[in-house]
N, C-alpha and C positions, 0 to 999 in steps of 0.2 A: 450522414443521416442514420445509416443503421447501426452504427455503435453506438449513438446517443440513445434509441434505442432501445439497446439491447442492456448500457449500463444505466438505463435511467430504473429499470424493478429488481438491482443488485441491492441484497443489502451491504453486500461488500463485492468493490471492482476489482477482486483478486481471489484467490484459491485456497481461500481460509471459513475453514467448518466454524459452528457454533463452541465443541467443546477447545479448539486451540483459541479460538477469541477471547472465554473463557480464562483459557491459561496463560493466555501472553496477558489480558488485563490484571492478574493476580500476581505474577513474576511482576509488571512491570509500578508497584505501588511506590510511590514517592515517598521518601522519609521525611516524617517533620511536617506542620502546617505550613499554610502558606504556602504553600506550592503552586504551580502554572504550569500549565501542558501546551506543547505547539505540537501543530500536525500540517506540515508542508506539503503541498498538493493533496487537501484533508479528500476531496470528491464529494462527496455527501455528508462527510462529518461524523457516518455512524460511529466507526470507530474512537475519534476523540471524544464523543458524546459518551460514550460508554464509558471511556476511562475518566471522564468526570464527575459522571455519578457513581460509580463504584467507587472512588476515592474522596469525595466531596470536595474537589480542586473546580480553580478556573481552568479557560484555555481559550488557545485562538485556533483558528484555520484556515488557511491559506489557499486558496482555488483561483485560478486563471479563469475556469470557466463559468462564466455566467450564470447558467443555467444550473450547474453542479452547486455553487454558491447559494443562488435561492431556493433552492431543495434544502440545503443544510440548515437555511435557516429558518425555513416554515417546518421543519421536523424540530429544533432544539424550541420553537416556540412550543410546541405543541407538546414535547416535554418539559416545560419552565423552564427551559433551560438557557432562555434568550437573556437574561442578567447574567450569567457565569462564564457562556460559551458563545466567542464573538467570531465571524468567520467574518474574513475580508478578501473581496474580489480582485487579487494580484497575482502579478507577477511572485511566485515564494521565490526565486532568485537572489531580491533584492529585500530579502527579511532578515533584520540586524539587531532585532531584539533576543536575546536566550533567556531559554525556557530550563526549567529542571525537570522536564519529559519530552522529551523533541521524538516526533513521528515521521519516518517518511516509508509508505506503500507503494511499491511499486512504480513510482515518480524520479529514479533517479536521472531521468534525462532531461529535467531540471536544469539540473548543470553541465548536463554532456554525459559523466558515465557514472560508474559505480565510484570509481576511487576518487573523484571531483566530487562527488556526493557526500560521500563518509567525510570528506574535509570540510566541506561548507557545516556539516552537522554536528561536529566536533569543535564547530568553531561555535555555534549555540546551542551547544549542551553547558549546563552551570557546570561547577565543579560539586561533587559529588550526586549529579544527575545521571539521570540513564535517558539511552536513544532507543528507540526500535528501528531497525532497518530490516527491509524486507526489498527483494530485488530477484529478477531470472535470474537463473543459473543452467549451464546444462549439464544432466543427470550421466549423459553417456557422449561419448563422441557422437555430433552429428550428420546427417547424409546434407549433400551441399542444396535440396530443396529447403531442408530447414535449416542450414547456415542463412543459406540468403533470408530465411524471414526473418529471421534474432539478430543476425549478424553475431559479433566476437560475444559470448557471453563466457564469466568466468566458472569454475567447478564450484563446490560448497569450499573445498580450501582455500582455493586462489582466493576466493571472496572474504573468506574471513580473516586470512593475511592482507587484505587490504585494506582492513578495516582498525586493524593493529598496526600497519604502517600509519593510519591517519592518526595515531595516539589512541585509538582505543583500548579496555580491553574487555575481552568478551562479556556476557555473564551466560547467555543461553544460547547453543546455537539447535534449529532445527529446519525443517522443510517440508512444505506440504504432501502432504500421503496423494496417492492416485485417486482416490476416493474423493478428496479434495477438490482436485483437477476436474475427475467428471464431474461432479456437480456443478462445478463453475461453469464449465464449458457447455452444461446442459442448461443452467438456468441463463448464461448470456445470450443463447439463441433463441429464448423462450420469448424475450421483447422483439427480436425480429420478426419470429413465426407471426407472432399478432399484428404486424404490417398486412401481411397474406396479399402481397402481389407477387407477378410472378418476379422480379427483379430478387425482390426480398426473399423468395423462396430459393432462388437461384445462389443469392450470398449467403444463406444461411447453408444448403448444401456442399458448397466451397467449403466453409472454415470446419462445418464437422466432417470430410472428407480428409482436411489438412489437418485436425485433430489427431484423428482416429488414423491413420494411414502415413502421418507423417512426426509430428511430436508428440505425443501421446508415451510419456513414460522416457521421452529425451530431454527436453524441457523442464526445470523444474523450476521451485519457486523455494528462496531460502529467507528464515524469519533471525534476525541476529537482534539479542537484549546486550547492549555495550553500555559502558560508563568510560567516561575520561581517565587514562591513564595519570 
């Protein structure tokens, strides 16, 4: 209940500022008309939304969750965008159509991990398309309170070698700034606080205690633009 929440007034359910949305949308422009975007585990959709009017492509989106799906779709109505940009209530597991901009934020457990991930997306990237992956990572070695919440996460290298072991190869790599982070971490609690019982106040002082005190500058978040080898 309180994540649903705290990510239903995100405009993005990840640690990504206006000017990197920005820049990953302008890095990530399709060559050639006719193009089609997919965004696996899209959530809300902002971000495929975006990258379809800033390019004037279609796209689809993929969301398991119910709820996260008809949000997507009362906001692309609400930007015209319901003839171009279709989101469909699935499992993205089982999506076997390729796209020549395939999206996946933060959803690689999808498939189980990161490097199951980069293969399923490699497997629907066209040939001469690009992918965005974005996925944890940890910044520093971490203390075993914040193993156990992440579990195994790889470095910015390990990640990117594994992204080149699936056939890719790079085009951009980066990772969200600290500034990023708080503000995620500020605005995700901002839908809890608005609960305002005590349960809700109690989880909300949990995860920024676990923030601030525990991953905060260990934890990070890495953004990769790949194309098919």
């Amino acid at each position: 209940m309180y994540r649903a929440a705290a990510s239903a007034g995100l405009t993005y359910n990840s640690p990504l500022g206006e000017h990197r949305a920005a820049d990953l949308t302008r890095r990530l422009a399709p060559a050639g008309a006719d193009r089609r975007a997919l965004d696996l585990g899209c959530g809300s959709g902002e971000l495929l939304m975006r990258l379809c009017e800033a390019h004037g492509i279609g796209g689809d989106g993929v969301e398991s969750d119910p709820t996260a799906g008809d949000r997507a779709r009362q906001r692309a109505a609400e930007r015209g965008l319901s003839g171009r940009v279709t989101f469909h209530s699935e499992d993205a597991s089982g999506w076997s159509k390729p796209a020549d901009l395939v999206v996946n934020v933060g959803s690689s457990h999808i498939w189980g991990d990161a490097g199951q991930a980069l293969t399923a997306l490699h497997a629907l990237t066209a040939p001469g398309g690009k992918a965005l992956f974005a996925d944890g990572i940890y910044r520093t070695t971490p203390g075993d309170t914040v193993h156990e919440m992440f579990g195994d996460l790889p470095d910015l290298a390990a990640l990117t070698r594994s992204a080149v072991d699936a056939g890719f190869r790079p085009l951009h790599i980066a990772e969200s700034t600290l500034a990023e982070w708080d503000d995620f971490e500020s605005d995700w609690l901002v839908g809890v606080e608005h609960i305002g019982t005590p349960p809700a106040r109690a989880f909300a002082d949990a995860r920024r205690d676990g923030y601030l005190n525990g991953y905060r500058g260990v934890v990070g978040f890495a953004w990769l633009i790949l194309t098919p080898a």
